[in-house]
C-alpha positions in Angstrom: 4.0 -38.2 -10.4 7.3 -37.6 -12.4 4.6 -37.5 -15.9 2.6 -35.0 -13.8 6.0 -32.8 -12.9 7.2 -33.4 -16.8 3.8 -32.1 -18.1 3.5 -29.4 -15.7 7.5 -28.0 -16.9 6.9 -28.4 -20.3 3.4 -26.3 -20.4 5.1 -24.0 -18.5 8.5 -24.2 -20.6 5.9 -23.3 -24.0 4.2 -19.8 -22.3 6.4 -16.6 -23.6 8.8 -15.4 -21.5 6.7 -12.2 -20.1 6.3 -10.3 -16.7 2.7 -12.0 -16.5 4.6 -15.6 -17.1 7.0 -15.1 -14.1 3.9 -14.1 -11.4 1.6 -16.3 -9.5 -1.6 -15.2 -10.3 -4.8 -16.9 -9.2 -6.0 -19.7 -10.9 -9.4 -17.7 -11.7 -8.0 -14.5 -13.6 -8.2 -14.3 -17.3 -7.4 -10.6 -17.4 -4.8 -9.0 -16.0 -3.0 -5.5 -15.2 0.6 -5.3 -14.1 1.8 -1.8 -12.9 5.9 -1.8 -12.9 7.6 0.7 -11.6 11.7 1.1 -12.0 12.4 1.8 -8.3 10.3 2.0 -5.2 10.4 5.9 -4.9 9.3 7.4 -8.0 5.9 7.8 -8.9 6.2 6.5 -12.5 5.1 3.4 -13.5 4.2 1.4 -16.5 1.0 -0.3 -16.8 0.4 -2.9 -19.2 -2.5 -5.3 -20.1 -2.5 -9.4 -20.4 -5.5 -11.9 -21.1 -4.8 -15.6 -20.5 -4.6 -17.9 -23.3 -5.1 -21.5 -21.8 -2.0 -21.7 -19.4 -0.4 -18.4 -20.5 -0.4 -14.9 -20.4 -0.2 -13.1 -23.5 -0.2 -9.5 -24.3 -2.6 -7.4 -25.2 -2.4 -3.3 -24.4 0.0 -0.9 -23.4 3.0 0.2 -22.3 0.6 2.9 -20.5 2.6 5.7 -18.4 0.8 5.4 -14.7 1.0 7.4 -11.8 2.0 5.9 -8.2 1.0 7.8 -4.9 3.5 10.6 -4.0 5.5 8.5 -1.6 6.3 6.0 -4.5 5.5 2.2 -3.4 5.3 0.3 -0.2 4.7 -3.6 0.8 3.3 -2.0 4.2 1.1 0.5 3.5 -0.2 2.7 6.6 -3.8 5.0 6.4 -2.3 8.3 4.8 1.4 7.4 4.0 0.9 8.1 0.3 2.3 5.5 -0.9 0.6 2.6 -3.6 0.6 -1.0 -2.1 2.7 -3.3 -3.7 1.3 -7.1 -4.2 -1.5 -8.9 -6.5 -5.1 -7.7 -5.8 -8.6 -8.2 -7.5 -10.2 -5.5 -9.0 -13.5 -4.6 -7.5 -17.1 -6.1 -8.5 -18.8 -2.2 -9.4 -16.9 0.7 -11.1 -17.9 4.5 -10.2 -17.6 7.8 -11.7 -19.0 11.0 -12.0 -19.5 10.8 -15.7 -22.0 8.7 -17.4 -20.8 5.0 -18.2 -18.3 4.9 -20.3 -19.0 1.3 -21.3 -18.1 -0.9 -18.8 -18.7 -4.5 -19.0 -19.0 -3.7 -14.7 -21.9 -3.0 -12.6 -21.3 0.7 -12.7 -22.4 3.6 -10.2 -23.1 7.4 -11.3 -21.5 9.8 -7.9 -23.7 11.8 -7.0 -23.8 14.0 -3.8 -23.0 11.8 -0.3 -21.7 9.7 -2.3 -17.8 8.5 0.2 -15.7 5.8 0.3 -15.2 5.7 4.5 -11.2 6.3 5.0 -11.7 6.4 8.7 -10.1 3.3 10.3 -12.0 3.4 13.2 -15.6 3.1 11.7 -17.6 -0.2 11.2 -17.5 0.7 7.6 -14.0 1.4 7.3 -12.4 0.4 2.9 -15.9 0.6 1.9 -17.9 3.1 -0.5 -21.0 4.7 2.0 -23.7 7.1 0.8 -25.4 9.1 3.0 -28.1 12.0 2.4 -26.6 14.9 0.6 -25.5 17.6 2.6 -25.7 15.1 5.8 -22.3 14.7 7.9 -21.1 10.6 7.2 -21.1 8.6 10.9 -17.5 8.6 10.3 -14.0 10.9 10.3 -14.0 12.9 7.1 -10.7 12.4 5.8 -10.7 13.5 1.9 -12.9 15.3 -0.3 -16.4 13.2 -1.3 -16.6 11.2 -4.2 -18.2 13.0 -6.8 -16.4 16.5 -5.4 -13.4 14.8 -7.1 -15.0 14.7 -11.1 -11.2 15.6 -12.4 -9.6 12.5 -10.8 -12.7 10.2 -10.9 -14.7 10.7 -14.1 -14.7 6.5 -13.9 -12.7 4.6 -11.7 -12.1 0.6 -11.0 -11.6 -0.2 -7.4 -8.2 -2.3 -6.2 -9.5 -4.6 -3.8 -6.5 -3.8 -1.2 -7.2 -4.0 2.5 -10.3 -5.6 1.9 -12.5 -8.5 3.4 -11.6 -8.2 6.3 -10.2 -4.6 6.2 -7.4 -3.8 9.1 -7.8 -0.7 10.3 -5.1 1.4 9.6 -3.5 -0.3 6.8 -4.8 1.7 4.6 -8.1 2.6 1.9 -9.9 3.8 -0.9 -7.3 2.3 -3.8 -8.4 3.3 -7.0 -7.6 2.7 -10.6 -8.9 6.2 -11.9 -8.2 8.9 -14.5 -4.6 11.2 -14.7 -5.0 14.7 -12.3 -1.1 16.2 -13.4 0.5 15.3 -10.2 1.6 11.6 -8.1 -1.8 10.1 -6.2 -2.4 9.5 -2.7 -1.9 5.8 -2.9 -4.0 4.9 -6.2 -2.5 3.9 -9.7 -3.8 7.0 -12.3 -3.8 6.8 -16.1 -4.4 9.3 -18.7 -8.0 9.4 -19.4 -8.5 7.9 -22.8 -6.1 5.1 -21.5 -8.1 4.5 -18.5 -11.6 4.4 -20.2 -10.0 1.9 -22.9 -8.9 -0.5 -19.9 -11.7 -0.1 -17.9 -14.1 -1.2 -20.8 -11.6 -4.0 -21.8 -12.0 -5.6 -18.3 -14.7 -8.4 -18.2 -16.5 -9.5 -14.9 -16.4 -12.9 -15.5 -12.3 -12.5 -16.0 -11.9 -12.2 -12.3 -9.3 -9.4 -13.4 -6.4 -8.9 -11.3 -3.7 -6.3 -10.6 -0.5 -7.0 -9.8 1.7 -3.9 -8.8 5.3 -3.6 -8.0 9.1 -2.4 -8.6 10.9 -4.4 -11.6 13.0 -6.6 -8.9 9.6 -7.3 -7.0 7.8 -8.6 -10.1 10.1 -9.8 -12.5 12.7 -11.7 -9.7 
């Protein structure tokens, strides 16, 4: 046991001294993102990117300048309190976007028209994208704007599996990595567009990516 506890410290005594070094990521991810932001209210963070290199995370892209939702950053999210959730989350098995595929690695889904992601927390469906008929009203509360009536903020987006499997209803929805719009986000993380469509296409299915989003204190204590 004490040659276990000796090799365990000294692998993790030889892995740089990074942000991704000092989290507890799963097992599983080979890619990740990390979204740092300097204090809880702004809605300025910095995203950077990290593949693992046998027990260690190493570099490999950014410092990107994201976007947080308008209400900065919350470890308690509620439905519609504009903040971004706070914690380590995997990112979602299909991308979308209104554009054509930019070349992700993802299964990836063109919007087209009745094309939502269901934000109402009383519905069956509730965290989960939903396509009806165009021009049919969803079985749910309509709550923002369908997906491809959105092309600005969503030419390609990954999904943040927040609030997911099982969702609670109420704690909150529809978390996106997607593209830059000018102004703070509802709750996603944004990034300009030519930064976005570089990370998205970096990220591998088979990495079991994970995001890990946060203030400075929060990750890096």
């Amino acid at each position: 046991m004490l040659a276990l506890t000796l090799l365990v410290a000294a692998t993790t005594a030889a892995c740089p001294q990074n942000l991704a070094n000092d989290l507890e990521t799963p097992a599983t991810a080979k890619q990740l993102l990390t979204v740092e932001a300097k204090a809880a209210r702004t809605t300025y963070a910095t995203l950077r990117t990290w593949r693992r290199s046998g027990s260690c995370w190493v570099a490999v892209g950014g410092p990107y300048t994201a976007r947080l939702g308008k209400n900065g950053l919350s470890a308690s999210r509620r439905e519609g309190d504009g903040t971004t959730p706070t914690g380590i989350f995997r990112i979602g098995r299909t991308m979308y976007g209104n554009e054509a595929n930019p070349g992700v690695k993802f299964r990836y889904r063109k919007l087209r028209c009745g094309d939502w992601w269901d934000e109402d927390p009383r519905s069956a469906t509730y965290n989960t994208f939903q396509h009806v008929a165009c021009g049919t009203r969803p079985p749910f509360r309509i709550v923002s704007e369908g997906m491809w009536q959105n092309p600005k903020a969503y030419p390609y987006l990954a999904v943040v599996e927040f609030n997911m499997r099982p969702a609670v209803p109420g704690r909150g929805s529809g978390i996106f990595l997607h593209a830059q719009t000018g102004r703070p986000t509802n709750g996603c993380v944004s990034l300009r567009r030519t930064d976005l469509r570089y990370v998205l296409r970096w990220l591998r299915p088979g990495a079991a990516p994970t995001i890990a989003i946060g203030t400075t204190t929060q990750l890096r204590g």
